[in-house]
LUMTORDO-38119 format. One record per residue: x, y, z of N, C-alpha, C in turn; residue in one letter. Coordinates in steps of 0.02 Angstrom, whole numbers. Example, Ala and Ser with C-alpha at 12.3 -4.5 7.8 and 13.67 -1.06 7.14 Angstrom:
# residues 2
+--------+--------+--------+--------+--------+--------+--------+--------+--------+--------+
!    n.x !    n.y !    n.z !   ca.x !   ca.y !   ca.z !    c.x !    c.y !    c.z ! residu !
+--------+--------+--------+--------+--------+--------+--------+--------+--------+--------+
!    660 !   -284 !    390 !    615 !   -225 !    390 !    660 !   -165 !    390 !      A !
!    642 !   -112 !    354 !    684 !    -53 !    357 !    645 !      2 !    394 !      S !
+--------+--------+--------+--------+--------+--------+--------+--------+--------+--------+
***
This chain:
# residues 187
+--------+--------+--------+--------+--------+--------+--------+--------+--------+--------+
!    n.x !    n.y !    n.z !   ca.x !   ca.y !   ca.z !    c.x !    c.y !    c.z ! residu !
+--------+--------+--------+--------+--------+--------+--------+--------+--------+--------+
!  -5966 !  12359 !   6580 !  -5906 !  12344 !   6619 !  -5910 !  12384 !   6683 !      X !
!  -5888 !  12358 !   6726 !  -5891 !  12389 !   6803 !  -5824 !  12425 !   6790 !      X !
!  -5822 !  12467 !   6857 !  -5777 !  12517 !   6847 !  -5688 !  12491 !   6870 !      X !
!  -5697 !  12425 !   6898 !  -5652 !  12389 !   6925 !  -5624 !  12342 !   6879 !      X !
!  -5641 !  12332 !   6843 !  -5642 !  12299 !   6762 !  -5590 !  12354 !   6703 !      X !
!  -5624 !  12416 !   6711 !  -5598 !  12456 !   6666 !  -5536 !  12474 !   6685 !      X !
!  -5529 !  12495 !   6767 !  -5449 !  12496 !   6790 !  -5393 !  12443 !   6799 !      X !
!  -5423 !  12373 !   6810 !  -5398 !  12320 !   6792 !  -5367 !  12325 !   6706 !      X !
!  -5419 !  12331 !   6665 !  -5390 !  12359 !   6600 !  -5334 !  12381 !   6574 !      X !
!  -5346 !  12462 !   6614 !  -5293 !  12502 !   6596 !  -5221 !  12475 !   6632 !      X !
!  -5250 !  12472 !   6684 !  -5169 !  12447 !   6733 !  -5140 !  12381 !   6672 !      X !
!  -5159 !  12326 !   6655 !  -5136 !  12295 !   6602 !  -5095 !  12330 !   6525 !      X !
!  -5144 !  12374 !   6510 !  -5104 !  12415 !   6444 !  -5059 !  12467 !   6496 !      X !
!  -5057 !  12489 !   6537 !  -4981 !  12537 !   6564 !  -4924 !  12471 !   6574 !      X !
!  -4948 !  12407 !   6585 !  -4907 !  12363 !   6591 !  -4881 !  12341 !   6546 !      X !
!  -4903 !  12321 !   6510 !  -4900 !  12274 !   6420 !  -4870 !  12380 !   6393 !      X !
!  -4865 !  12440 !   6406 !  -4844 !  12479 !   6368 !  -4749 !  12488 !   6410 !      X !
!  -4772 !  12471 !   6466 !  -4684 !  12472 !   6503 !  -4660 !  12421 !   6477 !      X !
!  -4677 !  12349 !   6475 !  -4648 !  12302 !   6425 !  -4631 !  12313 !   6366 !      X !
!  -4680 !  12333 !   6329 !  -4645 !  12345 !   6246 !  -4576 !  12387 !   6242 !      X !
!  -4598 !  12437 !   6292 !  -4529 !  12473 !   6286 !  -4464 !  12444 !   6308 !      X !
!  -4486 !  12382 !   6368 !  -4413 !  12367 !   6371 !  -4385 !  12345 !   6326 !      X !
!  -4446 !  12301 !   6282 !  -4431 !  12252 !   6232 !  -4398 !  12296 !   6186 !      X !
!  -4415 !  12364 !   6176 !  -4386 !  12398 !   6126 !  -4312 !  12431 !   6124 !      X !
!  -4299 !  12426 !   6191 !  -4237 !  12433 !   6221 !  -4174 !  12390 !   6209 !      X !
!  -4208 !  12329 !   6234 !  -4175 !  12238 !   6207 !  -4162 !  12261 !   6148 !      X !
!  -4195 !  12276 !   6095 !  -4186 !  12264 !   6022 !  -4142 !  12297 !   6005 !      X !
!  -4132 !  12371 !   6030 !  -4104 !  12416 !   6012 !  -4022 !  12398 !   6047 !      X !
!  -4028 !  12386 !   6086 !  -3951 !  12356 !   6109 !  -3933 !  12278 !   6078 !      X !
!  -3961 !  12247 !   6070 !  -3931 !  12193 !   6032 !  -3922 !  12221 !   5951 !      X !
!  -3965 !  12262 !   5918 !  -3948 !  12275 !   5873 !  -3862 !  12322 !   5865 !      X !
!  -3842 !  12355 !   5929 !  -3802 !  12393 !   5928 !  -3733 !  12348 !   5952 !      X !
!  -3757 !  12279 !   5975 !  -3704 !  12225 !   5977 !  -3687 !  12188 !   5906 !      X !
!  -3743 !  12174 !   5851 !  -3724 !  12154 !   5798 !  -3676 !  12215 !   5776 !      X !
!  -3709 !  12262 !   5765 !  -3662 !  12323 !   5728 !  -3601 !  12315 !   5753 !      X !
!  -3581 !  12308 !   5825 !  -3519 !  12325 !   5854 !  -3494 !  12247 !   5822 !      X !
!  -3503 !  12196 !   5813 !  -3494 !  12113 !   5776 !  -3475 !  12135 !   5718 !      X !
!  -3485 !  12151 !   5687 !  -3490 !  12192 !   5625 !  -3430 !  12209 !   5584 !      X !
!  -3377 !  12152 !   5548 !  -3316 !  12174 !   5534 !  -3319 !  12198 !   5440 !      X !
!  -3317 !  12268 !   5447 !  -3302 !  12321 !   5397 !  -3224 !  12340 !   5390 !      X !
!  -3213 !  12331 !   5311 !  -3157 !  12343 !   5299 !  -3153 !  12415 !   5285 !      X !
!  -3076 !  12434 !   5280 !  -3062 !  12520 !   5266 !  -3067 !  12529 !   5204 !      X !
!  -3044 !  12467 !   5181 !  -3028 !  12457 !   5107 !  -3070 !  12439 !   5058 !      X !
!  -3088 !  12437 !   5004 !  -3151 !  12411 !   4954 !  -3078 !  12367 !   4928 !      X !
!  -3115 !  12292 !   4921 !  -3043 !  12246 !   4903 !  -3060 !  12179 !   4897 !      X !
!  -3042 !  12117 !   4907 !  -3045 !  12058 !   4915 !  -3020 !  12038 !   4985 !      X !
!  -3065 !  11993 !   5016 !  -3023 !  11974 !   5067 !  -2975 !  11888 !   5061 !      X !
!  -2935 !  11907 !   5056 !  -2862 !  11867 !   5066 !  -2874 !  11820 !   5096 !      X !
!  -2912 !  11817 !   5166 !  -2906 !  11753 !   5221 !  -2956 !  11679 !   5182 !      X !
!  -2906 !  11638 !   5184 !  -2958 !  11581 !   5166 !  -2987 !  11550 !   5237 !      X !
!  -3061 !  11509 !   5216 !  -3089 !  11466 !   5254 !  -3114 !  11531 !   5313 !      X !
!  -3139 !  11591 !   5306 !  -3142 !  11636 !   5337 !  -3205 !  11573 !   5392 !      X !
!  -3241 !  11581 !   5361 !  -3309 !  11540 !   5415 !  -3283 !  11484 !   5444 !      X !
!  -3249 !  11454 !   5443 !  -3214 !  11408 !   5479 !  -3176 !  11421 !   5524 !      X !
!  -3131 !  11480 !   5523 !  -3071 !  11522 !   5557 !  -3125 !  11558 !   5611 !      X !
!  -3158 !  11583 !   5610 !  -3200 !  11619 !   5657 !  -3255 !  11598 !   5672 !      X !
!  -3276 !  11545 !   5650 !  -3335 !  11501 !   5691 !  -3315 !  11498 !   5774 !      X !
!  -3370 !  11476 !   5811 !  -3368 !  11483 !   5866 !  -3301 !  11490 !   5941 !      X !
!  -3271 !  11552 !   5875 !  -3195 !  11577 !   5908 !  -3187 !  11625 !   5948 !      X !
!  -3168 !  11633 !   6023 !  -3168 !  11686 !   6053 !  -3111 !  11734 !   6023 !      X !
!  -3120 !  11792 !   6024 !  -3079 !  11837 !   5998 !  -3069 !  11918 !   6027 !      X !
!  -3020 !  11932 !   6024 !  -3005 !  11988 !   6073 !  -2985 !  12032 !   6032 !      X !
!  -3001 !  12104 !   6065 !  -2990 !  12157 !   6034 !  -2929 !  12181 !   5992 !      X !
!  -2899 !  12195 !   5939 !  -2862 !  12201 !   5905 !  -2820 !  12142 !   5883 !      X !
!  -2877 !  12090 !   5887 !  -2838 !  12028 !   5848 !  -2842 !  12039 !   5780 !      X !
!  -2788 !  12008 !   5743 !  -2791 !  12011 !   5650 !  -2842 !  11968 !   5654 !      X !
!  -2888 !  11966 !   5615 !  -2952 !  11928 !   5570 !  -2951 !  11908 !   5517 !      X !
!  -2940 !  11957 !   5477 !  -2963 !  11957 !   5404 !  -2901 !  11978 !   5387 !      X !
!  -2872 !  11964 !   5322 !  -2840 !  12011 !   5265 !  -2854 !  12041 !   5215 !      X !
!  -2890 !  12112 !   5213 !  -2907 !  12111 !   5137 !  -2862 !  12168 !   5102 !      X !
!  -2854 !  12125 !   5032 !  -2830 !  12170 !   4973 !  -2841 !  12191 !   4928 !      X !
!  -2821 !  12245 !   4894 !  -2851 !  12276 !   4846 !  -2791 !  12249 !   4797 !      X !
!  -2837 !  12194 !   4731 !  -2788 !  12208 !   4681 !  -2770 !  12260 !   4613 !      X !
!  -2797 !  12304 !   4647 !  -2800 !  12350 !   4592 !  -2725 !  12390 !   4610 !      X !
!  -2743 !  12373 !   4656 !  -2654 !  12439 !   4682 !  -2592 !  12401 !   4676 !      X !
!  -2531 !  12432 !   4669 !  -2471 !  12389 !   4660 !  -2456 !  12327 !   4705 !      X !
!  -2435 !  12283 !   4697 !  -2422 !  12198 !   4730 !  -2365 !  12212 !   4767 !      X !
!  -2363 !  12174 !   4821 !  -2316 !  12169 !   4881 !  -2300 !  12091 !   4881 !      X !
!  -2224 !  12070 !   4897 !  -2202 !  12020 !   4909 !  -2198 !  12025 !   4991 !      X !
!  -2219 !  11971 !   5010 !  -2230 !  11958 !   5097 !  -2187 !  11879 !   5099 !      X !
!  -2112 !  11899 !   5119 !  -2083 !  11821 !   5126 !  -2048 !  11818 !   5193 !      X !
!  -2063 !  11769 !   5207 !  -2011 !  11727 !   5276 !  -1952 !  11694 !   5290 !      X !
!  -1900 !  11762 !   5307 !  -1845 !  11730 !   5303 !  -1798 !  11705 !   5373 !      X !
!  -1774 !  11639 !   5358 !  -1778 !  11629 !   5415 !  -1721 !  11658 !   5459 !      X !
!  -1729 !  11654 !   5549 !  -1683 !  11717 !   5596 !  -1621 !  11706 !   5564 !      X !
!  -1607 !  11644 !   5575 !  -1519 !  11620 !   5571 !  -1507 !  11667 !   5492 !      X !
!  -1545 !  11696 !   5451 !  -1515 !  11718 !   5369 !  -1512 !  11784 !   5369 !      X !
!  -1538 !  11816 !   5435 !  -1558 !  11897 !   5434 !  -1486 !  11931 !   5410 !      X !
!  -1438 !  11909 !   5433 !  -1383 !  11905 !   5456 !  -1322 !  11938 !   5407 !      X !
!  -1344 !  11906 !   5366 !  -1327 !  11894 !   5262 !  -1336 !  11960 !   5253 !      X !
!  -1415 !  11962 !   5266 !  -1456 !  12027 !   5220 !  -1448 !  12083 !   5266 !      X !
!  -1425 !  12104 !   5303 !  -1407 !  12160 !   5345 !  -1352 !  12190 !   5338 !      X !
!  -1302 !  12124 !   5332 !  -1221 !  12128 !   5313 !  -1241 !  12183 !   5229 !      X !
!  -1273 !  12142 !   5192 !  -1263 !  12169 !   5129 !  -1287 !  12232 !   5112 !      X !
!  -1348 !  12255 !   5149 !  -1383 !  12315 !   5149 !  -1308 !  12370 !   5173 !      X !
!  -1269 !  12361 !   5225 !  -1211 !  12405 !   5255 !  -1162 !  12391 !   5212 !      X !
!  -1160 !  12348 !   5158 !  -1094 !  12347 !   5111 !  -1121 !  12412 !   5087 !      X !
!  -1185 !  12383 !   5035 !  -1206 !  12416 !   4970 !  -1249 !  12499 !   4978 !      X !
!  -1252 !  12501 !   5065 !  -1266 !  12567 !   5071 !  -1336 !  12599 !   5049 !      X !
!  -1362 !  12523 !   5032 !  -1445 !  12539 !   5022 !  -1468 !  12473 !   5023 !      X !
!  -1548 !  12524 !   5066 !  -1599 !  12453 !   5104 !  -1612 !  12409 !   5065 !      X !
!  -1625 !  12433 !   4988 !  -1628 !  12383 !   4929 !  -1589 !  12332 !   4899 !      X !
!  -1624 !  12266 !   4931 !  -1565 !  12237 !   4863 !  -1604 !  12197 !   4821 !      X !
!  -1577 !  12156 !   4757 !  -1606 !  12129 !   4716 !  -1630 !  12058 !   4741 !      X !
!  -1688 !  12042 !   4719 !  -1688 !  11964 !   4727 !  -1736 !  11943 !   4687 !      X !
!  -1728 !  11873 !   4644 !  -1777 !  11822 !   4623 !  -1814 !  11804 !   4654 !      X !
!  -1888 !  11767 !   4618 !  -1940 !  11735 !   4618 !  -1958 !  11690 !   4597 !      X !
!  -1989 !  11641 !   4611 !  -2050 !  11599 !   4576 !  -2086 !  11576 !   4623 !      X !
!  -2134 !  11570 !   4567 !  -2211 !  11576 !   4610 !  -2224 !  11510 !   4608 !      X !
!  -2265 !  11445 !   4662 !  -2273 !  11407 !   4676 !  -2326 !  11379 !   4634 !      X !
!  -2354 !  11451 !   4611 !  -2419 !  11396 !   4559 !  -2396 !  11388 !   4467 !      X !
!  -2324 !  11438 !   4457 !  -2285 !  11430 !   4390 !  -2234 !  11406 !   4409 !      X !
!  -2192 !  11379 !   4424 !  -2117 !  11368 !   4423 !  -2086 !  11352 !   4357 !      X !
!  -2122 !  11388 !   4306 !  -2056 !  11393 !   4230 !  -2035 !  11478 !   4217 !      X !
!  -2054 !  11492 !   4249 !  -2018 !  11567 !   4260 !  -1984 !  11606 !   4308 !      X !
!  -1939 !  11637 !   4306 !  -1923 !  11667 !   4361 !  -1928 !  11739 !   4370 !      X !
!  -1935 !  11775 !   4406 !  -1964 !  11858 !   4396 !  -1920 !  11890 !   4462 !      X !
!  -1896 !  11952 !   4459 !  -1856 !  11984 !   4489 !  -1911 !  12043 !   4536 !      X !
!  -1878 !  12058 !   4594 !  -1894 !  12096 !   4632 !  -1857 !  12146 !   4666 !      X !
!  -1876 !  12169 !   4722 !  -1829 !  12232 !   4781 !  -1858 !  12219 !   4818 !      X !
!  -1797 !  12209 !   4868 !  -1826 !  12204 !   4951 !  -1812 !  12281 !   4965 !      X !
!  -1899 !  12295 !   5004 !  -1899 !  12359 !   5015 !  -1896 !  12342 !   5097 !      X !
!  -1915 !  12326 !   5158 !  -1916 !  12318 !   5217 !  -1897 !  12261 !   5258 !      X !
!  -1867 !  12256 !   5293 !  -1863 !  12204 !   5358 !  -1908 !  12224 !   5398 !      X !
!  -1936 !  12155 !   5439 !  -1997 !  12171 !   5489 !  -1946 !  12192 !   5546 !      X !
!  -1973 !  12205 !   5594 !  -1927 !  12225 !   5662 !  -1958 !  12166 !   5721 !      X !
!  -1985 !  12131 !   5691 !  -1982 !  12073 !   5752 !  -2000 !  11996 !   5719 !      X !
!  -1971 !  11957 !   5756 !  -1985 !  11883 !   5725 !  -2061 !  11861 !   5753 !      X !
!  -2049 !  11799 !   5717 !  -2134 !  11777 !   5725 !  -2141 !  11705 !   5715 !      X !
!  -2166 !  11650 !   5724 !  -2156 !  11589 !   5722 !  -2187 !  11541 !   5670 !      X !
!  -2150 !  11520 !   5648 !  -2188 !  11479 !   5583 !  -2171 !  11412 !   5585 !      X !
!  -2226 !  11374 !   5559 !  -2216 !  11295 !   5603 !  -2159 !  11258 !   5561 !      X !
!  -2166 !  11295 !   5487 !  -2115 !  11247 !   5444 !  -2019 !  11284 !   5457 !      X !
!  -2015 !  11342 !   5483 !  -1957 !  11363 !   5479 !  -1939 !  11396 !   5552 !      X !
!  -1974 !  11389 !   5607 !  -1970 !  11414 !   5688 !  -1971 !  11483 !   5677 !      X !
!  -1935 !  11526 !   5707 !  -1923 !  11571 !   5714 !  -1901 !  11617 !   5641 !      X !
!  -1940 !  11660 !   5611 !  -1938 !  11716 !   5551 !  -1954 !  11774 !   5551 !      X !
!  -1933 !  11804 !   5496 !  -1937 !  11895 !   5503 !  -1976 !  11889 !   5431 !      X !
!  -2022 !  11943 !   5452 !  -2059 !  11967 !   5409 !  -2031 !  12014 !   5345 !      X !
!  -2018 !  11996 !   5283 !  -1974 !  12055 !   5244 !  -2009 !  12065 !   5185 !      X !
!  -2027 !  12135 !   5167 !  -2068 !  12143 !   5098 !  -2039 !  12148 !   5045 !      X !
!  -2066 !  12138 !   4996 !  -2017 !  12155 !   4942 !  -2079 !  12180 !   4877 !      X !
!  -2044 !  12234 !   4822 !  -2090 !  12234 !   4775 !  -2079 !  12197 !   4722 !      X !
!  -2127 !  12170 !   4675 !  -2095 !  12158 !   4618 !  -2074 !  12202 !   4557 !      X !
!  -2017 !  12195 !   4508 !  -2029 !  12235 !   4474 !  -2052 !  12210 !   4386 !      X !
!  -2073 !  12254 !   4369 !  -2095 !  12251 !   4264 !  -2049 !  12180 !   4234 !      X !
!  -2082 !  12163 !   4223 !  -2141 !  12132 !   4197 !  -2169 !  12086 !   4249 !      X !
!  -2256 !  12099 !   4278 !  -2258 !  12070 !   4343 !  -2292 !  11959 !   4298 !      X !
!  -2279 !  11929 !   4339 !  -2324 !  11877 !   4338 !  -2407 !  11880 !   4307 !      X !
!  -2419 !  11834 !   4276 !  -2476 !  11844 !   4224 !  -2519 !  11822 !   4285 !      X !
!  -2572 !  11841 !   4272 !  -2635 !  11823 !   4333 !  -2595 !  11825 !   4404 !      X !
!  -2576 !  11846 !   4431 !  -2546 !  11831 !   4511 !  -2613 !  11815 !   4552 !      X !
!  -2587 !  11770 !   4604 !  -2653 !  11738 !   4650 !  -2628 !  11766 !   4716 !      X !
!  -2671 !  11787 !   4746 !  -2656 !  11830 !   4795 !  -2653 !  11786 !   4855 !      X !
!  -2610 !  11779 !   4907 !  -2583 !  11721 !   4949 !  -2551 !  11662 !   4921 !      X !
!  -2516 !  11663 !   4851 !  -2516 !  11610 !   4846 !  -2419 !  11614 !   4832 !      X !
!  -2406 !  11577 !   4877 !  -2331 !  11550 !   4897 !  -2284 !  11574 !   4842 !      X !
!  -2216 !  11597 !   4878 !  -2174 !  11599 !   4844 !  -2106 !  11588 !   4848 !      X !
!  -2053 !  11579 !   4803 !  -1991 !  11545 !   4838 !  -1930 !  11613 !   4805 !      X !
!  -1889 !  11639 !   4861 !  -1876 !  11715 !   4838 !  -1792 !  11658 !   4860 !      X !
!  -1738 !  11695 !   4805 !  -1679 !  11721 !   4832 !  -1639 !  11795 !   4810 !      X !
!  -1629 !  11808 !   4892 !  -1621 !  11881 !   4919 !  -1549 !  11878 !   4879 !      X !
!  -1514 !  11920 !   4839 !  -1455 !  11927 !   4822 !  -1400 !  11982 !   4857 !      X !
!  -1373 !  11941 !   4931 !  -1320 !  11957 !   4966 !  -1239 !  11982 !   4951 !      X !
!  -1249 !  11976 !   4896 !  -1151 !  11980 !   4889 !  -1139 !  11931 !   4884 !      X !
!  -1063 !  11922 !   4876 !  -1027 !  11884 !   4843 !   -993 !  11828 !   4916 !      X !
!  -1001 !  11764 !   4906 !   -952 !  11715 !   4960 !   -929 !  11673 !   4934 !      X !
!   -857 !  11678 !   4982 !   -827 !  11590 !   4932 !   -881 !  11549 !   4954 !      X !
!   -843 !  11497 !   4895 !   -878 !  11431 !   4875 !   -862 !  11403 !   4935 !      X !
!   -827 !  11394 !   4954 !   -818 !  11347 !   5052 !   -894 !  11380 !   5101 !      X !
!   -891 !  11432 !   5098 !   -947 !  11460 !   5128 !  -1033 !  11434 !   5099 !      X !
!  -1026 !  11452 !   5050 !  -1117 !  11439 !   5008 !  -1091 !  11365 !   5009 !      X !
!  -1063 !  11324 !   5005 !  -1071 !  11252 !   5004 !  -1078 !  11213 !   5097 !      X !
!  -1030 !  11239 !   5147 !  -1043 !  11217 !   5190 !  -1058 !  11271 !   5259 !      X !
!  -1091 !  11330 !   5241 !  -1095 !  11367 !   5305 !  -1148 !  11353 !   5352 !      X !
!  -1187 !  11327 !   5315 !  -1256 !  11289 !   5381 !  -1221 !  11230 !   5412 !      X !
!  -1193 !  11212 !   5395 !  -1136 !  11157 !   5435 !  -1095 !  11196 !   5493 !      X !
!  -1073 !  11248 !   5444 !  -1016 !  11299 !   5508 !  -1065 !  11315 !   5558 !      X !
!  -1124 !  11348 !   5550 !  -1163 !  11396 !   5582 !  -1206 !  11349 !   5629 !      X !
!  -1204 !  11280 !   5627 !  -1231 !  11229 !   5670 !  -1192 !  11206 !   5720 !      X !
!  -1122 !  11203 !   5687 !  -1059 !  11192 !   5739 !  -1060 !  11230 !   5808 !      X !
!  -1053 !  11334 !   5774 !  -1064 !  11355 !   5797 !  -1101 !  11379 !   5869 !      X !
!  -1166 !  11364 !   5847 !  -1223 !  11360 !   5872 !  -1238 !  11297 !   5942 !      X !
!  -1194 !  11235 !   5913 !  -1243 !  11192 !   5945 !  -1165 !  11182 !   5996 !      X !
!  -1111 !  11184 !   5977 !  -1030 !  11154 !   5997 !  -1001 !  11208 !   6033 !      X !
!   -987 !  11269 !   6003 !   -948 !  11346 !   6022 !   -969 !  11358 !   6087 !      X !
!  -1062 !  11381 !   6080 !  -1079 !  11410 !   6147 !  -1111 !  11357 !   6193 !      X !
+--------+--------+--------+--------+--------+--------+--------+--------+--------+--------+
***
């Protein structure tokens, strides 16, 4: 080999050796974009969200959006119900009768309806939120109490009444009538 040959050579491997490294660079930052892709829960649990691959298929998504839900059923069960704005109303009144955030309320669960099972509303959400079947709702938790539901399915629907106190019968028979009058005639 001539000597113009051999530096031709080398100049190729210093070239093909600055390449690899960029290449190794590429790798190392896309690998540090999967990681950052990368949704890890806090929790060791089940995740809650159905149709997850469908929901986040080719979905743009922004930083501190909800994603996922996951739960642990090993830890005590939470009732998550939607009640709607116009009813807040009831349950606020009754919390300032009875002098505590707690009040009693029934259950049944959408996948048994021959039982009924009792609970405590432990929280009101502090802001409404929109739901297509009932417009405008507040988020309110509730626990259940002893004896819980046999197998409970986690997301799976439920139909709660909050126990407000006592109203005449003119009222519980026609107050969504009054409260429409109200609403749509008054103001």
């Amino acid at each position: 080999m001539t000597r113009q040959q051999i530096n031709e050579l080398q100049f190729k491997e210093q070239q093909l050796l600055a390449e690899i490294k960029g290449v190794e660079l590429q790798v190392a930052t896309l690998e540090k974009q999967v990681e950052a892709l990368t949704v890890k829960a806090q929790i060791d649990g089940v995740v809650a969200t159905f149709r997850v691959e469908e929901l986040l298929r080719l979905r743009p998504v922004r930083r501190g959006e909800l994603l996922l839900q996951v739960m642990d059923p090993t830890k005590d069960w939470r009732l998550e119900l939607d009640v709607a704005e116009n009813r807040l109303g009831h349950m606020l009144e009754a919390q300032a009768k009875s002098g505590n955030q707690q009040l009693p309320l029934t259950y049944i669960l959408a996948t048994g309806t021959e039982n009924t099972w009792q609970g405590t509303l432990e929280t009101i959400g502090s802001r409404a939120m929109v739901s297509e079947k009932e417009g405008a709702v507040i988020p309110v938790f509730a626990t259940p109490t002893a004896p819980l539901p046999n197998d409970p399915q986690i997301g799976a629907e439920v139909i709660a009444k909050i126990n407000c106190g006592k109203k005449s019968l003119g009222y519980v028979l026609f107050g969504d009538v009054i409260e429409f009058f109200r609403k749509k005639l008054w103001f």
